[in-house]
N, C-alpha and C positions, 0 to 999 in steps of 0.2 A: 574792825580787828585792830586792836593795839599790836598785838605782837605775833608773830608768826613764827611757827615751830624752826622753821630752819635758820631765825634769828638766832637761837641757843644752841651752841655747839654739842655736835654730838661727843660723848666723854670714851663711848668704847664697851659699857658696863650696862648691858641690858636694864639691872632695875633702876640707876641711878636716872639711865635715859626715859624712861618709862616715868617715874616721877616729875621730872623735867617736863614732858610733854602734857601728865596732867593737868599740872600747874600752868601753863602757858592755856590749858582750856579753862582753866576758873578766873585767871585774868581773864582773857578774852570774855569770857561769860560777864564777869561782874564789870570790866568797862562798856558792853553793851548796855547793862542794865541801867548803871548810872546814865551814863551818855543820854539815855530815855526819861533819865530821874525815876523808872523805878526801883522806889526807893523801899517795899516790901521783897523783891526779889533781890537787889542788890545787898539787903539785910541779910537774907538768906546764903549769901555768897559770899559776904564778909565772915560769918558763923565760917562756913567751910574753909575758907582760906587759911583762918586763924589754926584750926586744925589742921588741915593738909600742911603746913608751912610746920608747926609742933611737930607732927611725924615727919617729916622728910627731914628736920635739921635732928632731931633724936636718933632717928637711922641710921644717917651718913653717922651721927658721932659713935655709935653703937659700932658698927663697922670699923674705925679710923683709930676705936681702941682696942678691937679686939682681932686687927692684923696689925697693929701696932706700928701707926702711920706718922713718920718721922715729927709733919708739919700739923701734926692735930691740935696744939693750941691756938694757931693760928687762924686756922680752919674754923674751929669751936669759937673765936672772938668776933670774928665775920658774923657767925651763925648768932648769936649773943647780939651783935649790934643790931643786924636786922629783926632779929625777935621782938629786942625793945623798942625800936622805931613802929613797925606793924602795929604790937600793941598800944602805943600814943595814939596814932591813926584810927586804929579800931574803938578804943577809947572813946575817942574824939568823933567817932560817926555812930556809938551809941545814943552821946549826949544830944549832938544836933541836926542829923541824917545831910551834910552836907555832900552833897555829889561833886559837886567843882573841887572839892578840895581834898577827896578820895581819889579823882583822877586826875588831879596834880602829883599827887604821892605814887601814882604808877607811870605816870608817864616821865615823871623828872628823877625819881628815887628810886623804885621797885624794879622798872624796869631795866636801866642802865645797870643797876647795881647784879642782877640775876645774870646779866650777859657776861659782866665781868667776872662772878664770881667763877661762874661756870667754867669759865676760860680760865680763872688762873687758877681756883684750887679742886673744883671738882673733878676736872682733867686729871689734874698730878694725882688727885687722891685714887681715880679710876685706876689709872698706871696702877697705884703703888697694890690695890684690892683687887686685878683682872678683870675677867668677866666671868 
């Protein structure tokens, strides 16, 4: 297990928390799989990821415009940066199905970055959306 649910702060907002915990099982899932090198299922969970990661930052933005959330471009640039780092990554393990360097991008980049992010904007944005 790379990461563990109660790693990511809870925000307050049933669905936000609900996407959070998924994601924290498709990590989990796909650093098992690489960890094992396989590299047919860990395919299959980079597919997912890439979509689950598109819907949850579409959501949250969807949300953050339509309660009209002070720090939304902020929020949306975060969302933006990690979109296009994933996709190099994803990119980059269609071309050469490297495992070592899929679970470097989660363990040094994906994951620190989701604890933070959590912590500083999806918090305030829970606040500013309720539950």
């Amino acid at each position: 297990m790379l990461i563990k649910p109660g790693d990511v702060q809870k925000v307050g907002n049933l669905f936000i928390d609900s996407v959070h915990e998924e994601e924290i099982r498709l990590i989990n899932e796909l650093y098992e799989a690489l960890t094992k090198e396989d590299k047919s299922k860990a395919d299959e969970l980079m597919d997912e990821l890439l979509v689950d990661l598109e819907d949850h930052f579409t959501t949250e933005e969807e949300l953050m415009r339509e309660f009209e959330f002070f720090a939304y471009p902020m929020h949306k640039a975060e969302h933006d940066q990690m979109r296009q780092r994933f996709k190099e990554v994803y990119d980059a393990w269609k071309k050469d199905r490297n495992c070592a360097a899929v679970v470097s991008f989660l363990k040094d980049e994906f994951v620190p970055w989701i604890k933070s992010h959590v912590a500083r904007w999806d918090s305030t944005t829970a606040q500013h959306l309720g539950d």
